[in-house]
Each structure stands twice: as C-alpha cells, then as structure tokens.
ZASE-331250 format. One record per residue (C-alpha): y, x, z; chain. Coordinates in Angstrom, 3 decimals, always signed. Layout:
! residues N
REC;yy;xx;zz;kette
REC;Y;X;Z;A
...
This chain:
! residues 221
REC;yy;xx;zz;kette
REC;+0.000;+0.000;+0.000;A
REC;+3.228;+1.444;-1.032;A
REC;+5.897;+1.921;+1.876;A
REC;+9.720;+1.355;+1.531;A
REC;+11.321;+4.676;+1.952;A
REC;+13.459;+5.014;+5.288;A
REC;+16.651;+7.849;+4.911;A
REC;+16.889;+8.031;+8.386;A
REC;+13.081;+9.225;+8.546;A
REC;+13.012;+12.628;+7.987;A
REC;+16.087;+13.644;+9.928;A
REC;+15.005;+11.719;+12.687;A
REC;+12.301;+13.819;+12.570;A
REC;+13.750;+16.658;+12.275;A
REC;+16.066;+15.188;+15.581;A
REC;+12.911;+15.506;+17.485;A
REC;+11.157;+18.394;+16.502;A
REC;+9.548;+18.284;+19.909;A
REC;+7.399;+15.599;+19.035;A
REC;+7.235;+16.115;+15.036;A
REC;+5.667;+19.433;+14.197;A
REC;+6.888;+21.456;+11.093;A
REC;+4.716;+23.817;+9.146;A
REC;+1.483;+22.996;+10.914;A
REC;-0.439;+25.688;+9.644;A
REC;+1.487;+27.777;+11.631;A
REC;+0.160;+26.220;+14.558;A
REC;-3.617;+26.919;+13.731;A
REC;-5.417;+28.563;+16.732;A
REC;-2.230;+27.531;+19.069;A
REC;-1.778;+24.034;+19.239;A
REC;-2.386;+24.171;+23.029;A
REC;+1.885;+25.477;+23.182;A
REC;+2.701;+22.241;+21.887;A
REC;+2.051;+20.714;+25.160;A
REC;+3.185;+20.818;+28.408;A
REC;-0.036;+21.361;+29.771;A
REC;-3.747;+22.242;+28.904;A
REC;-5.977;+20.019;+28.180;A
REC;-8.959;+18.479;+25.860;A
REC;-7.129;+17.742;+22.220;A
REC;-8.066;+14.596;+20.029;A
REC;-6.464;+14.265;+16.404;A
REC;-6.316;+11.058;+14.643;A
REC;-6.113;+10.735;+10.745;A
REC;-3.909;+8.358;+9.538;A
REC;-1.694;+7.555;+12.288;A
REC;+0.695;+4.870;+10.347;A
REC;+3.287;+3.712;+12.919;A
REC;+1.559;+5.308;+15.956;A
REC;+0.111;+2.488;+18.003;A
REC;-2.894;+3.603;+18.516;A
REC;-2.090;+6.984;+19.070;A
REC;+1.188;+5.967;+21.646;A
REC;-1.208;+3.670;+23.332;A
REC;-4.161;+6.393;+23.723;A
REC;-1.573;+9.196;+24.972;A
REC;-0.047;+6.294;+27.305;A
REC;-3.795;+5.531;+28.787;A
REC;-4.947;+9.151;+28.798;A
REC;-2.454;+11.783;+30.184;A
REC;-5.318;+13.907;+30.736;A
REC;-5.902;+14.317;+26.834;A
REC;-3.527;+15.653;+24.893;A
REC;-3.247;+13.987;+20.995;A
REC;-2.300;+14.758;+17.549;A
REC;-1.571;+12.362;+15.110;A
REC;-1.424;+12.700;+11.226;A
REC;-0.185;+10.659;+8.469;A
REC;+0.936;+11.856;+5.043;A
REC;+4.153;+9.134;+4.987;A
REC;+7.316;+10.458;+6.623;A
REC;+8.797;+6.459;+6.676;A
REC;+5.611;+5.163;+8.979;A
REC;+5.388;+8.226;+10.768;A
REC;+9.196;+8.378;+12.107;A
REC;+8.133;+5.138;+13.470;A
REC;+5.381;+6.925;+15.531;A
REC;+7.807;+9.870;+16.473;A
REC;+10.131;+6.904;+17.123;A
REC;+7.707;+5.568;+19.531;A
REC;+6.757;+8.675;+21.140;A
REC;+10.382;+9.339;+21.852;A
REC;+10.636;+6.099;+23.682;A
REC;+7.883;+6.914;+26.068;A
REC;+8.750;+10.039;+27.013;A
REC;+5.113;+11.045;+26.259;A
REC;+4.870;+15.137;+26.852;A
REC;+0.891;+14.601;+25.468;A
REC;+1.269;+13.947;+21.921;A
REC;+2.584;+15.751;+19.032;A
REC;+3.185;+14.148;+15.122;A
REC;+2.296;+15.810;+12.189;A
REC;+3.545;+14.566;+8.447;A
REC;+0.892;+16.492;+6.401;A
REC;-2.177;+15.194;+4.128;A
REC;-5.257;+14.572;+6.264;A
REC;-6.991;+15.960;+4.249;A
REC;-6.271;+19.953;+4.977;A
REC;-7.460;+19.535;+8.294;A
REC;-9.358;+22.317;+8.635;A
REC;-6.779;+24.391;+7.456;A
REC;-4.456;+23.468;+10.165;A
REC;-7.199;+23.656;+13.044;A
REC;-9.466;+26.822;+14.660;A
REC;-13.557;+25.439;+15.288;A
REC;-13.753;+23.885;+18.287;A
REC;-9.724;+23.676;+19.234;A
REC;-9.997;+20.062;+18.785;A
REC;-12.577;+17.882;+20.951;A
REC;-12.577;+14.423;+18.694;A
REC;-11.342;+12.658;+15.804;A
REC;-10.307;+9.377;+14.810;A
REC;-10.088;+7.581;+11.821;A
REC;-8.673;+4.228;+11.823;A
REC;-8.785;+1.499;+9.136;A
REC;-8.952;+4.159;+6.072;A
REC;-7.873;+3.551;+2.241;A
REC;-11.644;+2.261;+1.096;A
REC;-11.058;+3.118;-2.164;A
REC;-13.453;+0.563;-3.108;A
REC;-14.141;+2.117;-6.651;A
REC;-16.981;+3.952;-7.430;A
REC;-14.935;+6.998;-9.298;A
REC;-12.713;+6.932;-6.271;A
REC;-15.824;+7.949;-3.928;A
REC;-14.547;+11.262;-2.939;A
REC;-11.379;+10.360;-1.825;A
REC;-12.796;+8.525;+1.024;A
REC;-12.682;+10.192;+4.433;A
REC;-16.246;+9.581;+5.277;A
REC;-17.741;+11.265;+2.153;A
REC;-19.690;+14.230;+2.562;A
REC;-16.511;+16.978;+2.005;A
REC;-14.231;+15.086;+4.665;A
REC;-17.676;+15.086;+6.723;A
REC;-17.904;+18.993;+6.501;A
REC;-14.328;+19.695;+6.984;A
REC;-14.330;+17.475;+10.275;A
REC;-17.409;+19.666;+11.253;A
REC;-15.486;+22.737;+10.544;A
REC;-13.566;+22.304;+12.776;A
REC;-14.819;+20.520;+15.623;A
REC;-17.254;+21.804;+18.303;A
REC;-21.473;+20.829;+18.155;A
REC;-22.133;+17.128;+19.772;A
REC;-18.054;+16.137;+18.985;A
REC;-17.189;+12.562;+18.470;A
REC;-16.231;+11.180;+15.113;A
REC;-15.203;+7.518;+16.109;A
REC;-14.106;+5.204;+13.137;A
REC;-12.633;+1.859;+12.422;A
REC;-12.120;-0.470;+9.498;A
REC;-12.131;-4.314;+8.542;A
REC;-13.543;-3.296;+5.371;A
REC;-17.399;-3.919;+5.097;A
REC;-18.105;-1.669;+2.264;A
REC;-16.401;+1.235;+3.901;A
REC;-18.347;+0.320;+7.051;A
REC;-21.626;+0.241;+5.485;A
REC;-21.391;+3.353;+2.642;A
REC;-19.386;+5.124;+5.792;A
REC;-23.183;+4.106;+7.821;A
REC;-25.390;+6.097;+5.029;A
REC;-22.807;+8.633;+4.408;A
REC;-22.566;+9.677;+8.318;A
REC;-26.856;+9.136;+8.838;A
REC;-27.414;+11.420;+5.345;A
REC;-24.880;+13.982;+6.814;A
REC;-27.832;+14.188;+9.665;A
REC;-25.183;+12.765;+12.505;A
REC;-26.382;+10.720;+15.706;A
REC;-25.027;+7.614;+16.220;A
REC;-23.803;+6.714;+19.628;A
REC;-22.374;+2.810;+18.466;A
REC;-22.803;+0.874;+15.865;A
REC;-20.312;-2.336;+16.509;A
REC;-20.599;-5.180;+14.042;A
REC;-17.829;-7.356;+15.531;A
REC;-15.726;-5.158;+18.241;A
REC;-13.474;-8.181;+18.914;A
REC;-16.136;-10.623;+19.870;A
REC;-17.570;-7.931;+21.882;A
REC;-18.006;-7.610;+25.955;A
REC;-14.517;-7.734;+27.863;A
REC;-15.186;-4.412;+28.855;A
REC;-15.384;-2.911;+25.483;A
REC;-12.303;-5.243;+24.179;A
REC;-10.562;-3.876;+26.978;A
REC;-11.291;-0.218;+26.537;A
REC;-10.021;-0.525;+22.752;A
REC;-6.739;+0.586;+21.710;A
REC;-6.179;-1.214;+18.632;A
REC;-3.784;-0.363;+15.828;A
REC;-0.663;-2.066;+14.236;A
REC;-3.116;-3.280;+11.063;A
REC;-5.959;-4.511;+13.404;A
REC;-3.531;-6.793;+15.426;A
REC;-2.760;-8.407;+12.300;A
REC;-6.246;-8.375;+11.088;A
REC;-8.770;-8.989;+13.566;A
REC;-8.720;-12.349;+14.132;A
REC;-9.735;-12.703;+9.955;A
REC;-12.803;-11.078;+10.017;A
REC;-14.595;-8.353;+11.858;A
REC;-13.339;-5.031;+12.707;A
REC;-16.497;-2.535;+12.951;A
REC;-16.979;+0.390;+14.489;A
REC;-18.789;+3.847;+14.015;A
REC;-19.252;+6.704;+16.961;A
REC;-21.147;+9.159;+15.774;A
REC;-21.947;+12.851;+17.156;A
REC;-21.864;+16.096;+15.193;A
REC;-24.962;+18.272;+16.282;A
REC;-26.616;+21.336;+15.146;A
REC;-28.571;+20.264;+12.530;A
REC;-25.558;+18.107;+10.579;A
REC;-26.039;+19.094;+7.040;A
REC;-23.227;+21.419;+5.691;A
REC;-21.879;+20.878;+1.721;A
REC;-20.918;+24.259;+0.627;A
C-alpha cells in the first residue's frame, strides 16, 4: 500500500536522533550503546507506525527493541511515539529489512518479529517474502541457536506457505495459533497487537507462528 509522503518526517527524525538511528551499519557489533542499559535485544521487521513495538518496549523495560521499516512517513510516526513515552529501550531504524544481517553481529540480537508482512501473493513474487528460505537464513545469521522467530499475518496463504517454508527450513515449532483473537484470555492478553490488526482482527483470523532456530536448521548458501 502506497503511503502519503510526510515533509516533516525526515527532519523530525533527524530532531531525534536519539531514538532514530542513522547509518545502521555502523552500529553492527555495538548496538548495546544505543541504550541506556544492557540488556536482551529483540528487532522487529516492519515496524509501520510503531504500536507494537511502543507497546512491547512499554511492557518490557527489561528488553531492549529495535524496530525497522523501510518508509520514513510511517516510521516518524513510531519515532513520534517513542518520543512521547520517554522510552530509553527502543531505538528506530529507516532501512530495508531486508539487509539485516548486514546491520547485526550472530547472536547480538535474541528474537525477531515479523508482523502482518507484504504476502506477495504471486507466485513470481515468492522470494520477496520474508519467510522464504533466504530471509530464513539471513534471520539465522544472525541470531543465536534455539532463537525465536515469532510471526503474524491475517493472510492465510502467507500463514500456510510461511508453515512449510519454516518446517522445510528444519525449525521447531513452539505455536501454531489458528485464531489468536478467539484464543484463551491469557494469550489475548499477553498479545501486543499492531495498528493493522486492530483494524483487522475482528474480519477474520489473525494467525500466528513461533518457531525456534536450532542446530540442525538447514542453511541456503
């Protein structure tokens, strides 16, 4: 979906450079001195307007986050956000998700997200999705053995070619959640949702993937 372009964006951004990181790469190996203290580090892809990354770094202070989208209009709104908080346990990033293991060391991030991806429902467009086998072996280049991969969507063809594309990668699943919003009140509780799931969820189901990177995960070279 295209966005309207926002001129206040990117100087915002560049306002509050304490929240919105410039030249990531030059962070790779130190991300750790973007926070105020140390602690565990969870990235999500695709961060849009930030609610589910605000509300994560709201209900964990004792994990520090990363979020990354590729728009600079949706992700002032998450800076925007941040700002507002006063968060000191999450930092912005407007770069292409898809470099993330050039902008991360192996194991300096604990988990990732990935919330309500493009499907990219086309066949020829296969590659492009971030559960394919390439996004698959980045993610593992990066994270440590037995880290989380925990993913969202409304979208049941993602959900189910994201299933065989995660189980042929040789990953264990931890949940496999058909319906998360007709779920136990404990789990709706526990979940965070984003700005496109409020909107969505009560339309059709919203499933959900954890799944564990472990030894024997197959590597693409």
């Amino acid at each position: 979906m295209r966005v309207r372009k926002k001129k206040w964006a990117v100087p915002y951004m560049e306002e509050h450079s304490e929240y919105a990181v410039n030249e990531p790469e030059n962070y790779r190996g130190k991300w750790s001195s973007r926070f105020k203290k140390s602690a565990p580090i969870h990235v999500e892809i695709g961060s849009g307007k930030g609610q589910f990354i605000v509300g994560m770094a709201k209900k964990h202070p004792e994990i520090n986050y990363i979020g990354i989208d590729i728009q600079d209009s949706v992700l002032a709104m998450a800076v925007k956000k941040a700002v507002d908080e006063g968060l000191d346990n999450l930092q912005l990033v407007l770069t292409d998700g898809a470099d993330v293991d050039t902008l991360f060391d192996k194991g300096e991030i604990q988990k990732l997200y990935l919330n309500f991806s493009d499907p990219w429902p086309k066949s020829r467009h296969e590659k492009r999705r971030l559960t394919y086998k390439t996004f698959l072996n980045s993610y593992q280049n990066i994270l440590p053995n037995n880290a989380e991969l925990e993913f969202k969507t409304d979208n049941r063809g993602l959900f189910e070619y994201s299933l065989v594309s995660l189980n042929n990668f040789g990953m264990d699943f931890e949940l496999v959640n058909l319906d998360l919003h007709h779920s136990s009140e404990e789990v709706i509780a526990d979940n965070v949702p984003t700005e496109y799931e409020e909107k969505f969820k009560e339309k059709g189901p919203i499933y959900k993937i954890v799944a564990r990177f472990n030894e024997t995960s197959r590597k693409e070279n």
